[in-house]
C-alpha positions, 0 to 999 in steps of 0.5 A: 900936816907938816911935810918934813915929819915922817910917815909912821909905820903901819900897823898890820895883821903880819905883826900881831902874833896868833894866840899861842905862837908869841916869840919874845923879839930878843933871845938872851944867852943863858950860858951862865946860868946853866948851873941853876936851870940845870938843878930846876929842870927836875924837881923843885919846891916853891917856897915864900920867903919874907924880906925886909925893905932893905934886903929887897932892895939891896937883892933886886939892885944886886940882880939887875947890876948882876943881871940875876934873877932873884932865884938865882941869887937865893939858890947860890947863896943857898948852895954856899950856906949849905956847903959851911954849914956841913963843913962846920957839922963835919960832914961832907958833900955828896 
């Protein structure tokens, strides 16, 4: 063995957590998406929808340089084509 490599660490039971008490090592902060935790915190409905390969792509690398979520993508979009649709209807938002 060559001496100038280092030692590896050790692996011991101390660094395996007891099923049921994992903790993910990095905490995010999620103070920007308050708004849509907010509204899914009560009631939520899922729901499919189909894409093609381009949109897919275009919504998954829009989330990773925006670091959203899909969802959150979809529910702010959402959000916003529901506030032009009642504007064009005439309506307004509660």
């Amino acid at each position: 063995m060559n001496d100038k490599m280092a030692k590896t660490a050790s692996l011991t039971a101390g660094l395996v957590a007891k099923k049921g008490h994992a903790s993910p090592a990095v905490l995010h902060d999620d103070t920007g998406r308050a708004g849509t935790k907010a509204a899914a915190a009560g009631y939520y409905k899922a729901l499919t929808v189909k894409l093609d390969r381009e949109r897919y792509e275009s919504l998954k690398n829009l989330g990773v340089k925006l670091d959203k979520k899909s969802q959150e993508i979809f529910v702010e979009a959402l959000d916003l084509w529901i506030k032009e649709a009642s504007l064009c209807n005439g309506q307004t938002s509660a």
